[in-house]
C-alpha positions as CSV (number, residue, x, y, z in Angstrom):
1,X,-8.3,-32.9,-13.8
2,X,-4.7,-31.4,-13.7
3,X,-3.7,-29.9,-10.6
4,X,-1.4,-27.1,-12.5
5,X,-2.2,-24.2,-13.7
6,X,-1.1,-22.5,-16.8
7,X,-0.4,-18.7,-16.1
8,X,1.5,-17.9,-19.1
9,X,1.6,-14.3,-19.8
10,X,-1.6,-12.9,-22.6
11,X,-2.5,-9.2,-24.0
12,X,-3.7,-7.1,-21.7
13,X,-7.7,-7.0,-21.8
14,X,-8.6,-10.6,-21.9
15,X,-10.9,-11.3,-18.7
16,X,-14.3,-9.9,-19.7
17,X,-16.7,-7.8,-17.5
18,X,-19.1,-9.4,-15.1
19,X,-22.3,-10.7,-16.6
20,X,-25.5,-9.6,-14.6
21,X,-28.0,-11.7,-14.1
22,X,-30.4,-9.8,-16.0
23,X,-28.0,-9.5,-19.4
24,X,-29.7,-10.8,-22.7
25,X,-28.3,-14.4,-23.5
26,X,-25.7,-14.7,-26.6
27,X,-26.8,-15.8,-29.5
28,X,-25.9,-19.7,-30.3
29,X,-22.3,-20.4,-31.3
30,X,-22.7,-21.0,-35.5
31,X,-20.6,-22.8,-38.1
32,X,-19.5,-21.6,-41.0
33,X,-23.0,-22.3,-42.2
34,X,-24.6,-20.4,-40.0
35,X,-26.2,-22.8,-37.9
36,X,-25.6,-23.6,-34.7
37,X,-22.6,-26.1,-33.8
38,X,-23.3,-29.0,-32.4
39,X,-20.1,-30.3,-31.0
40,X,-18.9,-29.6,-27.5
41,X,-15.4,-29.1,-29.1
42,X,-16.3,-26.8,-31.9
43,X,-18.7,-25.0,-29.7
44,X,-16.2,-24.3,-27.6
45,X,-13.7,-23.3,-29.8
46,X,-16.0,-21.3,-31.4
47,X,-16.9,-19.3,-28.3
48,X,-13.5,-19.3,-27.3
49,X,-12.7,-17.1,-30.8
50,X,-15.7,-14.7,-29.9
51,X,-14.1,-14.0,-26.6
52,X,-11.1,-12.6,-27.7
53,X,-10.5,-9.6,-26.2
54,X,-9.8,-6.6,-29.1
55,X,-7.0,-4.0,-29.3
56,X,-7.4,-1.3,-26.7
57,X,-8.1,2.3,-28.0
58,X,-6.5,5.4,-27.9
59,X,-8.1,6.4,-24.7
60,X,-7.8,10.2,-23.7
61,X,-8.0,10.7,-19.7
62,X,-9.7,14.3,-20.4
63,X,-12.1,13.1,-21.7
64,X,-13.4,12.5,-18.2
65,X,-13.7,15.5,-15.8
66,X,-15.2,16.0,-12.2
67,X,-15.3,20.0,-12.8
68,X,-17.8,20.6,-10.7
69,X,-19.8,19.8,-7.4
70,X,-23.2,20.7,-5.7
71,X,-25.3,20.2,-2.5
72,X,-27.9,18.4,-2.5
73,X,-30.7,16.6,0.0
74,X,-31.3,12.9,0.1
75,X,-35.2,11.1,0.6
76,X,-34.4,11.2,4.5
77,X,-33.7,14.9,4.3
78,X,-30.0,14.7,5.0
79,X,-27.7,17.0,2.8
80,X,-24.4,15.2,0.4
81,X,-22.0,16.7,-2.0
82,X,-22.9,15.4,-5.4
83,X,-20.1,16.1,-7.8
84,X,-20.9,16.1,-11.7
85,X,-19.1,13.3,-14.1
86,X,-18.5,14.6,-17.7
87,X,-17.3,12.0,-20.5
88,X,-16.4,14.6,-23.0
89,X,-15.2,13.4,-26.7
90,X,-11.5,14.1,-27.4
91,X,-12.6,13.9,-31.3
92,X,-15.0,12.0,-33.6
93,X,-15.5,8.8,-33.8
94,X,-14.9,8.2,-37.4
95,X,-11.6,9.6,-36.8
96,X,-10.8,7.2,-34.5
97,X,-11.6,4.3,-36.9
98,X,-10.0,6.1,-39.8
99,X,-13.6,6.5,-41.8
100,X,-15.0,10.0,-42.5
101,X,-13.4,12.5,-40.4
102,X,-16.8,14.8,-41.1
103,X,-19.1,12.4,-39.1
104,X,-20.1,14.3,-35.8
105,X,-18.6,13.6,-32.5
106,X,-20.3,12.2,-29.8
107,X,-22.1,14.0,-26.8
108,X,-21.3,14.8,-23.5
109,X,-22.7,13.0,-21.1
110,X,-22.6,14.1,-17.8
111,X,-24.3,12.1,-14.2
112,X,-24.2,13.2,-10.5
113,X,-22.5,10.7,-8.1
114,X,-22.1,10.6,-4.6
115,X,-18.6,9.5,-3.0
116,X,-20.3,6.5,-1.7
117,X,-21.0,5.7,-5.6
118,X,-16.8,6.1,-6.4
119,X,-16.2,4.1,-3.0
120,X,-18.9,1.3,-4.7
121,X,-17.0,2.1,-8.5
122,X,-13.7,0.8,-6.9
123,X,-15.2,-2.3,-5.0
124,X,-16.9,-3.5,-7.8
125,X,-13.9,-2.8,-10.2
126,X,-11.5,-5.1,-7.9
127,X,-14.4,-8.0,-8.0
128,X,-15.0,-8.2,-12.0
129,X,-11.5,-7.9,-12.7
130,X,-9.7,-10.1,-9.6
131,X,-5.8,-9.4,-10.0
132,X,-6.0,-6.2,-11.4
133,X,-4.2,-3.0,-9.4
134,X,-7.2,-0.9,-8.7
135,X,-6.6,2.8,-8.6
136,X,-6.8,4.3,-4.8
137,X,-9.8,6.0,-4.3
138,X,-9.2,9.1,-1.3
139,X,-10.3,8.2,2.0
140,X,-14.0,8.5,3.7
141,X,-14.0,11.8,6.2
142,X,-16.9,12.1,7.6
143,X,-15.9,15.3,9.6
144,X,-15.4,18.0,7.2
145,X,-17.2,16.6,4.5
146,X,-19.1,20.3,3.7
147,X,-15.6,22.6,4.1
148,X,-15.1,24.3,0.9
149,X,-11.5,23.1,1.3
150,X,-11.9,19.4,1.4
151,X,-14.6,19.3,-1.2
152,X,-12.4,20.9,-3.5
153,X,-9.3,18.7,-2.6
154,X,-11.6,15.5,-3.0
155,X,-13.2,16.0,-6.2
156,X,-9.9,16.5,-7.5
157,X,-8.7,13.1,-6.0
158,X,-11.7,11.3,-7.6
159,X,-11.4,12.9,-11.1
160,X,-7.8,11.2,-11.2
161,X,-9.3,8.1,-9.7
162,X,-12.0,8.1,-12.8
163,X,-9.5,9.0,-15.0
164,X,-6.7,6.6,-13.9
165,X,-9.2,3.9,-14.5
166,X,-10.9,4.9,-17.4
167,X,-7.0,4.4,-19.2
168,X,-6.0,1.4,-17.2
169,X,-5.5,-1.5,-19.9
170,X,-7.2,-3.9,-17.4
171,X,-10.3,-1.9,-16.4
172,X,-11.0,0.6,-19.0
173,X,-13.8,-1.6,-20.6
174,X,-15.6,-2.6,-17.0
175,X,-19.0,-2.5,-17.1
176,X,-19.7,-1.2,-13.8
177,X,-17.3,1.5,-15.0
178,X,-19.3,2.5,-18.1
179,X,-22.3,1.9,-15.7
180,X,-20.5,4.8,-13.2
181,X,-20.0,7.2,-16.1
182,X,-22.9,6.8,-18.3
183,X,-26.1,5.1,-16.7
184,X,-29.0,7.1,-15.4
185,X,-30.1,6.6,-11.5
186,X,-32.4,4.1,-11.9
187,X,-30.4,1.7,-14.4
188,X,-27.6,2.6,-12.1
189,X,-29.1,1.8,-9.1
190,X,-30.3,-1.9,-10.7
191,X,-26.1,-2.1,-11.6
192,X,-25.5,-1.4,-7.7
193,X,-27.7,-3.7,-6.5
194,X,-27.2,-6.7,-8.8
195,X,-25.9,-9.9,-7.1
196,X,-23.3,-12.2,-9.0
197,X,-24.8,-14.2,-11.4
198,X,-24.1,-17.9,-12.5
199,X,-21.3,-16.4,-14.6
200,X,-18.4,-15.7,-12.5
201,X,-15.8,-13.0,-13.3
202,X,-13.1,-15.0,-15.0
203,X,-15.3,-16.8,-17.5
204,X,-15.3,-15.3,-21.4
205,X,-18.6,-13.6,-21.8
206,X,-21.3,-16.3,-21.9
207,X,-19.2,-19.6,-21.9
208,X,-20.2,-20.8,-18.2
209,X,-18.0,-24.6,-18.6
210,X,-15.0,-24.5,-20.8
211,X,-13.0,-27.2,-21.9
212,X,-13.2,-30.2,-19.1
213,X,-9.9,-31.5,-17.8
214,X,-7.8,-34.2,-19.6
215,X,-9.3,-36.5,-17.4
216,X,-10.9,-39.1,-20.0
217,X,-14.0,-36.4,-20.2
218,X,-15.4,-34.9,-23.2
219,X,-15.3,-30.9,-23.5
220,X,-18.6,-29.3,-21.8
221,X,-20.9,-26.9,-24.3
222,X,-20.8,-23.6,-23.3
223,X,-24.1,-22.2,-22.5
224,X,-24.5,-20.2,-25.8
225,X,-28.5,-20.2,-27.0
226,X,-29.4,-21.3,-24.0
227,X,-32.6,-19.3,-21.7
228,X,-31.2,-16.6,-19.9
229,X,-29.5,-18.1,-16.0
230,X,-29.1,-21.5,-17.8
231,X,-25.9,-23.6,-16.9
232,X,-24.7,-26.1,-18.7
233,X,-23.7,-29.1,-15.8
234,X,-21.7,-31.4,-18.9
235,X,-22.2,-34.5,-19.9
236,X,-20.7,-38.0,-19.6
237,X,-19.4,-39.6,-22.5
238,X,-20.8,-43.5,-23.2
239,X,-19.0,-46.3,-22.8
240,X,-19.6,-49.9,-23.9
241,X,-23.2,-50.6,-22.6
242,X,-22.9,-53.8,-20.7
243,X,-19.6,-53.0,-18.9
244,X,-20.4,-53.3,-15.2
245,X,-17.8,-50.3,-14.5
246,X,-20.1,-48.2,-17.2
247,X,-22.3,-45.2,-16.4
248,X,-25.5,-44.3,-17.2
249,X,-24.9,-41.7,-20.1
250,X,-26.4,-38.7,-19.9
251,X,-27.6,-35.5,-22.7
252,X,-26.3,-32.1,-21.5
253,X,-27.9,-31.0,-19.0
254,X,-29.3,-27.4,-18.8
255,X,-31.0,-26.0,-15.6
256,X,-32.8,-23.1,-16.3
257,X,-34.7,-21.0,-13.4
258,X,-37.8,-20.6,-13.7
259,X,-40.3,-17.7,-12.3
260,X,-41.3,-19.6,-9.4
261,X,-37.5,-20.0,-8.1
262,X,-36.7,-16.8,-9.0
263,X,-37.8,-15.0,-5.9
264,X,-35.8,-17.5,-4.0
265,X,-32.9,-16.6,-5.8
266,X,-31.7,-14.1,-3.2
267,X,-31.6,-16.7,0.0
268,X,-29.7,-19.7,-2.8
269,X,-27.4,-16.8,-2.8
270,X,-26.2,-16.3,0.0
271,X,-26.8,-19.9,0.9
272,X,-24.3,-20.6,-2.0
273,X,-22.0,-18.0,-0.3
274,X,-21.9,-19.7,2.9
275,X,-21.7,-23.1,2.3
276,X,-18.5,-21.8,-0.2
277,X,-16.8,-20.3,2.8
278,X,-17.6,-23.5,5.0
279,X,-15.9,-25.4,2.5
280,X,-13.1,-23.1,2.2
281,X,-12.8,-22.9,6.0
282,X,-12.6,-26.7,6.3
283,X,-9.9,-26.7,4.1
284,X,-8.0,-24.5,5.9
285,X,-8.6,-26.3,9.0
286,X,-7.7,-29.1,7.6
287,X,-4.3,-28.5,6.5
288,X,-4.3,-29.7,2.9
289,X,-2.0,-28.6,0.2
290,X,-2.8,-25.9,-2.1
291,X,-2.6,-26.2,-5.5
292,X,0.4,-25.6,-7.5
293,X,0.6,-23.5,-10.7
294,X,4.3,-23.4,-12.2
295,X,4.4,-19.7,-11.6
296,X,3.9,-20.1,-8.0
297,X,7.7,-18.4,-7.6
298,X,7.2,-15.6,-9.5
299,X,4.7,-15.2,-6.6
300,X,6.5,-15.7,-3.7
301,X,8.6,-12.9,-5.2
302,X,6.3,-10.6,-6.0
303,X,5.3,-10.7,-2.3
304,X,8.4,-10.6,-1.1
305,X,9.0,-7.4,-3.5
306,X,5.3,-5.7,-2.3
307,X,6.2,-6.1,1.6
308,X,9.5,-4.5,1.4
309,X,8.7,-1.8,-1.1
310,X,5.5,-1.0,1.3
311,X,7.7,-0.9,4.6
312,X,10.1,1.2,2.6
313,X,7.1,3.5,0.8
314,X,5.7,4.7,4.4
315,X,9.0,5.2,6.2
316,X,9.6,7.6,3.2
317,X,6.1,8.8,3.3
318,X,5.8,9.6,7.3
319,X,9.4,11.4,6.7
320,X,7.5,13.2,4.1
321,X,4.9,14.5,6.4
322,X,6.8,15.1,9.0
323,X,9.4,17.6,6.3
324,X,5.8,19.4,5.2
325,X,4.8,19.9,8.9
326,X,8.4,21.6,10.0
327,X,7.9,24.1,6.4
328,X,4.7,24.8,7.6
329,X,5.4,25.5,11.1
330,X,8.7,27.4,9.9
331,X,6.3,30.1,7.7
332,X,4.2,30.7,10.9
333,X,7.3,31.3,12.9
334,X,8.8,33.8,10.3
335,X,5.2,35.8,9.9
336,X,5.8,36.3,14.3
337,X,9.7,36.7,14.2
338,X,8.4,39.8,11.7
339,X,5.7,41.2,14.0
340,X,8.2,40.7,17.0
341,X,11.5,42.6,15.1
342,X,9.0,45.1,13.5
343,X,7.3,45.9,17.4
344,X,10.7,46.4,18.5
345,X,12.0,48.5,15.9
346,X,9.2,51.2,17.1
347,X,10.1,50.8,20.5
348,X,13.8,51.9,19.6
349,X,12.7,55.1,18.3
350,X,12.3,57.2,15.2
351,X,15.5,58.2,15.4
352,X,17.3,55.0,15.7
353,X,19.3,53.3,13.6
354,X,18.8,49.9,15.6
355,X,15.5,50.5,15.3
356,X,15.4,51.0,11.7
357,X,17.1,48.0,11.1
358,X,14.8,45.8,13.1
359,X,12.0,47.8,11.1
360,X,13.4,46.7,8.1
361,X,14.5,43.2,8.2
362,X,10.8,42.6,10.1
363,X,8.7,43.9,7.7
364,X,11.2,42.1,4.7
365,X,10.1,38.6,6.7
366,X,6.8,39.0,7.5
367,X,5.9,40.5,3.8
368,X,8.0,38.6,1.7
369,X,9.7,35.0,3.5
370,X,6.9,34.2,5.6
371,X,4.4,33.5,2.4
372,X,7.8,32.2,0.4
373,X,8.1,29.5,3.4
374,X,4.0,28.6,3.1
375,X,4.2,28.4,-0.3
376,X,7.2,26.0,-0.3
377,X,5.0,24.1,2.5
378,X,2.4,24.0,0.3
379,X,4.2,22.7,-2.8
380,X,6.2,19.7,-1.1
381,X,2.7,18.6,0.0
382,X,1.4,18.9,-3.2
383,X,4.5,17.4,-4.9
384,X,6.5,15.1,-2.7
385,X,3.9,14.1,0.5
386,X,0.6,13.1,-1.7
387,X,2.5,11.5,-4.5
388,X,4.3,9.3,-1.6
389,X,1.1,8.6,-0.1
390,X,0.0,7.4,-3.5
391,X,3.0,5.1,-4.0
392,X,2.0,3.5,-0.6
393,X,-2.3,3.3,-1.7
394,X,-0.7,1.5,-5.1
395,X,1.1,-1.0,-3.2
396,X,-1.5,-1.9,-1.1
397,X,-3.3,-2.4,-3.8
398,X,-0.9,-4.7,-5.5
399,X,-0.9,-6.8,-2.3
400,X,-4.6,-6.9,-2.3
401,X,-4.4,-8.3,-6.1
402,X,-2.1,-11.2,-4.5
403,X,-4.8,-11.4,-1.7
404,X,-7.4,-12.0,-4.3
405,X,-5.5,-14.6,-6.2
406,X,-4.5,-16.3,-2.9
407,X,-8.5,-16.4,-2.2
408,X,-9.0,-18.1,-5.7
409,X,-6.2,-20.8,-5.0
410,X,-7.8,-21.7,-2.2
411,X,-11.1,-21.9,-4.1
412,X,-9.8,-23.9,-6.7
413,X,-8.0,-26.9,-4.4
414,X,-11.6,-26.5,-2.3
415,X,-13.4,-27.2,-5.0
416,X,-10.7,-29.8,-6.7
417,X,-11.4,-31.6,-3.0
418,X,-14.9,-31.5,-3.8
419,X,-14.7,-33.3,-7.0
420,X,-12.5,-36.1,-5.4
421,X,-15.1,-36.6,-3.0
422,X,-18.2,-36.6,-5.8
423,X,-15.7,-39.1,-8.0
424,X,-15.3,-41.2,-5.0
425,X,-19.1,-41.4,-3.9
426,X,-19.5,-41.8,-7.4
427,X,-17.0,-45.3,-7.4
428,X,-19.7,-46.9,-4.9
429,X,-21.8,-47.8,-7.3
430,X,-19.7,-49.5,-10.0
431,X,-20.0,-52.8,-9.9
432,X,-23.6,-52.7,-7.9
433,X,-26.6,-54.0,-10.2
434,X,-29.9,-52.4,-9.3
435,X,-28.5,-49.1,-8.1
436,X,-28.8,-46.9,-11.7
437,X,-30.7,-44.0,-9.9
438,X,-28.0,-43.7,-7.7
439,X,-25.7,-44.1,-9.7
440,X,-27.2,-41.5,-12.4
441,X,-27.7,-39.0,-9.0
442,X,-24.0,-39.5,-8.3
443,X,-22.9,-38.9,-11.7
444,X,-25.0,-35.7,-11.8
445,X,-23.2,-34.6,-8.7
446,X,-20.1,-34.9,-10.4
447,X,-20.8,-33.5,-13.8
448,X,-21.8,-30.1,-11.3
449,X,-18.8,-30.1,-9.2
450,X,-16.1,-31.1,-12.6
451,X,-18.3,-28.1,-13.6
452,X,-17.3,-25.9,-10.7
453,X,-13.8,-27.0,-10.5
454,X,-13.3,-25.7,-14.3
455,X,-15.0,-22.2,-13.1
456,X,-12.7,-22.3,-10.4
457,X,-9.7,-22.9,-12.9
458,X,-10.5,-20.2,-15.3
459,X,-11.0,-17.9,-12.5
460,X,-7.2,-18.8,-10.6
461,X,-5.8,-18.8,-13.9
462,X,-7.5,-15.4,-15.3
463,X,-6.6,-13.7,-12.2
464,X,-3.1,-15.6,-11.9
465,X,-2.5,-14.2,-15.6
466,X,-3.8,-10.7,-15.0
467,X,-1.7,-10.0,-12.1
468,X,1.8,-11.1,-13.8
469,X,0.8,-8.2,-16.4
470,X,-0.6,-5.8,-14.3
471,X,3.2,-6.6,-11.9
472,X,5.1,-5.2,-15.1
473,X,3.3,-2.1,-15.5
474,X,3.8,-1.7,-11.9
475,X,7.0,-2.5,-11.9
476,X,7.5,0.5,-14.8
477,X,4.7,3.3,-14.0
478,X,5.8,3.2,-10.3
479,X,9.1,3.3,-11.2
480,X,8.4,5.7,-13.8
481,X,6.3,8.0,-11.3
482,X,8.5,8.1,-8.5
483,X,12.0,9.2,-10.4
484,X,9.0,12.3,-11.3
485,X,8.0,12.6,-7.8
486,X,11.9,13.1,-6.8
487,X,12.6,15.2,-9.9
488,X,9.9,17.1,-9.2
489,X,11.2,17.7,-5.5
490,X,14.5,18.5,-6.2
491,X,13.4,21.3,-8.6
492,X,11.3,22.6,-6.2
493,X,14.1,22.7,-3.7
494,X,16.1,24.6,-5.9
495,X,13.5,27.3,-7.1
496,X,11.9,28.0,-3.6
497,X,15.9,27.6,-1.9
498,X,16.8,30.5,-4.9
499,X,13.8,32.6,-3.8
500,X,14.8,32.4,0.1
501,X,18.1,33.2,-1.2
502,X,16.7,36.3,-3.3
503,X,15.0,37.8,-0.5
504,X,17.7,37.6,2.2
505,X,19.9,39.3,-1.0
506,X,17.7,42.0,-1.3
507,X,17.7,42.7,2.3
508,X,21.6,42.9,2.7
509,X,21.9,46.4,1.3
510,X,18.9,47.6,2.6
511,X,20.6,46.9,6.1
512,X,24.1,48.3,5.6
513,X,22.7,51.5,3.8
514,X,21.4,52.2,7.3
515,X,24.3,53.8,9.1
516,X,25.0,53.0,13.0
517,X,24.7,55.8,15.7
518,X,26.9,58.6,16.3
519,X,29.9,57.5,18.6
520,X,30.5,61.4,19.2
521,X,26.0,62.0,20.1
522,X,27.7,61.0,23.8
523,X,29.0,64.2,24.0
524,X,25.6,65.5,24.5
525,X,24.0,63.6,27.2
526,X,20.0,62.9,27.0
527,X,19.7,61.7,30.4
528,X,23.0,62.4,32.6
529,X,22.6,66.3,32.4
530,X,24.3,66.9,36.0
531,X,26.5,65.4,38.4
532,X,23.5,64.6,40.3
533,X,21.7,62.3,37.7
534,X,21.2,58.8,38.7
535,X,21.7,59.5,42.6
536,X,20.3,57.2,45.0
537,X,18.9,58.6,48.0
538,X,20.3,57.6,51.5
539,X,18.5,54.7,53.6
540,X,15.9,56.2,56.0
541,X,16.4,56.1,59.4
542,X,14.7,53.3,61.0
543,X,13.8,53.8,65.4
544,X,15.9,51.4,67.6
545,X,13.6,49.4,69.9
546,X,14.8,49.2,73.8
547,X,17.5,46.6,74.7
548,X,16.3,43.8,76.9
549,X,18.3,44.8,80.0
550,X,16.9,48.1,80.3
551,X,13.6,46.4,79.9
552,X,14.1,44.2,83.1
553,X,16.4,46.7,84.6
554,X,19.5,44.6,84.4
555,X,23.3,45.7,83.8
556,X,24.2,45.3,79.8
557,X,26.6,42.5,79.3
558,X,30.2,43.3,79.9
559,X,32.0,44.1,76.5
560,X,34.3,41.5,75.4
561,X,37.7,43.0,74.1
562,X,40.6,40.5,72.6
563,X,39.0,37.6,74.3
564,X,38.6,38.6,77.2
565,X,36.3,40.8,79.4
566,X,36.5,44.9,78.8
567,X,38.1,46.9,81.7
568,X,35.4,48.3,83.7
569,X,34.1,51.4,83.1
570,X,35.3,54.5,85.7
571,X,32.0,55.5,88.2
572,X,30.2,51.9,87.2
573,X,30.5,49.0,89.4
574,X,30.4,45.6,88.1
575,X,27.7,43.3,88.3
576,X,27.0,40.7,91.0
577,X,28.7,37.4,90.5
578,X,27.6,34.6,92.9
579,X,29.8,31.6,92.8
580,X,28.7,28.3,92.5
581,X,25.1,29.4,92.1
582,X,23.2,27.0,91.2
583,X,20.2,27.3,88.7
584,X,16.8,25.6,88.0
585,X,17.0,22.1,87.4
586,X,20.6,22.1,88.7
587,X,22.5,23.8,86.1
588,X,25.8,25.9,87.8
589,X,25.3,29.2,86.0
590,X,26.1,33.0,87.2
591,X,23.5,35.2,88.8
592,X,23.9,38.6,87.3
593,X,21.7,41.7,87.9
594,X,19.9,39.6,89.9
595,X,18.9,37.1,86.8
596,X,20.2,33.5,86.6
597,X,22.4,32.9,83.4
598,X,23.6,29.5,82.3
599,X,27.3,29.4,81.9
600,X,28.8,29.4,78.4
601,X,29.0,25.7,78.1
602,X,25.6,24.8,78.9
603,X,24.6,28.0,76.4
604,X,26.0,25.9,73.0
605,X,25.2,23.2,74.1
């Protein structure tokens, strides 16, 4: 088994959609006679030529509309907003294929899906064809899910959603997409609920083992005209009977299910599933190398080229926001700068000429910039802030595509660790006489797991391959999209920056044709009539109460004049003075009108 992996570049369309388990089974890979080929090789070949993938049509994105939506009520009782999924034909058919341009086209077909049924459409997309960039689907909001608003902004979200991946070169011939657009409920519900089949995604319609490893193995059959769920586990080529290191040679072995294991199939399933992820995980844990594909540079750089174009894609993105918020917020604030200039315009008066210019500019902004400024708001959201979201939803996307193929390498060395294991188990017994059952179990063992390791091969290298093509479209549409989105922004810019200007234009002679007041109406005063006007009247006169000393009968305190005590007044005698009286507590102080009085020391103090 070679441990690299081929990922050279192929047309796009090559991986084939998901076989259900319930599909019909091919019809037997034939000769040129007709009948059916009985060598591996040919067969393979054979099968290989069937699954090429053809050219891709002409395919017309209005041909699919979401044009309208409804309310409807679930089994439970609970209401939803079903929205209505036309496939419309652009022109006939014959037209197409260059016959009789007479022949009638085909119908409309129109379904009802639920968002839950888009949400499942771009799941299942990204699982039958790993590597591919799966269109963004818009988000889940549960909160306004019935406002008029949002429904109408979503259904137009999901129409280009549809319609981006009913042209995508990769996805446009998905079953579970012709499933979404044309299946009734009930067949769709069966395409909803199907589990994955023995066929995996990267295999070419109904060829489950392809050409074994150049290991010293023969080529497996593929499982064409075999019962439906068959799987072809190989075979082992014979070597010379007698040779002690020779196996038991088996015929190809099918394993069909039958009806009894069919109601089991459910709990194999998810058995399958677990013990896949065990094995994965212990791989992991274990620290073994991955395996290497010659592309695995080209790789590294497209990571390295989808983490810095994502950090770059949401600064631009937030700044984007941020812009459409301050526009908005900016046509609020002119509607109330009007109001507020138009208010106090009246207040000035009829006659005013201040007044009438506050009138006029007022009413210019709330009537004509304030919807200006909403409607530029409105446009760089439609035309700069969703696009950049978009830019950012694609490069997730791309990263998720690398996810995937990172989930299938580690498959692939999983199950190439597997088979080492099987051809090692299987070495015990060469050389040991009397141990052919075991020997023939062991072999068996290792037919299944060379088996699974070729799935796994096809599947890294089908998803390896797909994603190199689907990073140079990237590489061009984003490219191609984003100089739009920028264009588009700068023309906006200019034809809402011309209307601003236009309006603030227009208002400049309306202003100045408004002459200023009078300088010579001052001659007749409105308000100062008479000498009189704007007199204030005198402060009231406000009762003195009684001064202390007359209260207690004492002798008011002497005047002081330059620093020193007044001359006495003629007919008054002077207070009292006791020397060296000596107050409460033993403070010196003077005794005066009969009242002790600490000196002026012990006063400040």
């Amino acid at each position: 088994m070679m441990d690299s992996v081929s990922t050279a570049a192929s047309p796009p369309g090559d991986a084939p959609p998901v076989m259900p388990e319930d599909a019909p089974p091919s019809p037997p890979a034939e000769g040129a006679a007709g009948g059916v080929v009985s060598d591996p090789a040919a067969a393979a070949a054979v099968a290989v030529a069937a699954a090429a993938p053809a050219p891709m049509p002409v395919l017309d994105a209005t041909t699919i509309a979401v044009p309208e939506t409804c309310q409807l009520t679930d089994n439970m009782g609970m209401k939803y907003t079903a929205y209505r999924v036309e496939v419309r034909p652009s022109r006939p058919p014959a037209q197409q294929n260059g016959e009789d341009a007479s022949a009638p086209p085909h119908a409309t077909t129109a379904v009802l899906r639920r968002y839950r049924d888009f949400a499942w459409l771009h799941a299942a997309l990204s699982k039958e064809r790993p590597g591919a960039v799966v269109p963004p689907v818009p988000e889940k909001n549960a909160v306004a899910r019935f406002d008029s608003g949002f429904v109408e902004d979503r259904r137009s979200h999901l129409e280009q959603f549809v319609r981006r991946a009913y042209v995508h070169p990769e996805l446009h011939d998905a079953r579970c997409l012709d499933a979404f657009l044309r299946a009734d409920d009930a067949t769709f519900a069966v395409a909803k609920n199907a589990k994955p089949g023995a066929v995996p995604a990267a295999t070419n319609n109904d060829v489950v083992c392809r050409v074994m490893a150049d290991d010293g193995h023969g080529p497996a059959p593929p499982a064409s005209g075999l019962a439906n769920g068959a799987v072809v586990v190989g075979s082992v080529p014979p070597q010379p009977s007698g040779s002690p290191n020779s196996p038991v040679h088996m015929p190809p072995v099918a394993i069909t299910p039958t009806a009894s294991s069919a109601g089991s199939g459910a709990v194999r399933g998810i058995k399958n599933r677990f013990k896949k992820l065990f094995s994965e995980t212990k791989t992991q844990l274990a620290g073994k190398e991955l395996v290497h594909s010659p592309d695995d540079h080209l790789f590294d750089e497209i990571q390295a080229y989808a983490d810095a174009l994502e950090k770059q894609m949401k600064a631009a993105s937030a700044r984007a926001t941020s812009l459409v918020k301050k526009n908005k917020d900016s046509g609020a604030d002119y509607a109330e700068l009007g109001t507020v200039l138009a208010t106090l315009g009246q207040a000035e008066g009829e006659g005013s000429s201040c007044g009438a210019v506050l009138k006029t500019v007022g009413e210019t902004v709330s009537a004509s910039l304030a919807p200006v400024a909403s409607l530029w708001a409105q446009a760089e959201l439609v035309k700069l802030d969703e696009p950049l979201h978009d830019h950012v939803k694609y490069v997730a996307a791309l990263k998720y595509a690398l996810d995937q193929r990172s989930n299938r390498r580690l498959t692939y060395t999983t199950a190439l660790n597997k088979l080492g294991e099987k051809r090692g188990a299987l070495a015990k017994f060469n050389g040991h006489f009397g141990a052919d059952m075991k020997r023939y179990d062991a072999e068996l063992s290792l037919q299944r797991a060379e088996a699974a390791a070729e799935v796994a091969r096809v599947d890294f290298e089908g998803c390896s391959q797909r994603l190199l093509r689907e990073t140079d479209r990237f590489r061009v549409q984003r490219a191609n999209e984003m100089r739009a989105t920028i264009v588009e922004y700068v023309r906006i810019q200019a034809e809402y920056t011309a209307k601003m200007s236009q309006v603030w234009s227009g208002l400049v002679p309306q202003v100045e044709a408004i002459p200023p007041a009078d300088p010579g109406a001052l001659a007749a005063p409105v308000y100062a009539t008479n000498q009189n006007a704007g007199s204030v009247p005198p402060i009231p006169a406000v009762p003195v109460a009684p001064v202390l000393h007359q209260q207690y009968n004492m002798a008011p305190p002497a005047p002081v004049v330059n620093g020193g005590p007044a001359p006495a007044v003629p007919g008054q005698a002077p207070a009292p003075v006791v020397a060296g009286a000596v107050g409460q507590n033993g403070v010196a102080g003077e005794n005066v009108g009969g009242m002790m009085y600490r000196s002026t020391a012990d006063v400040t103090m």
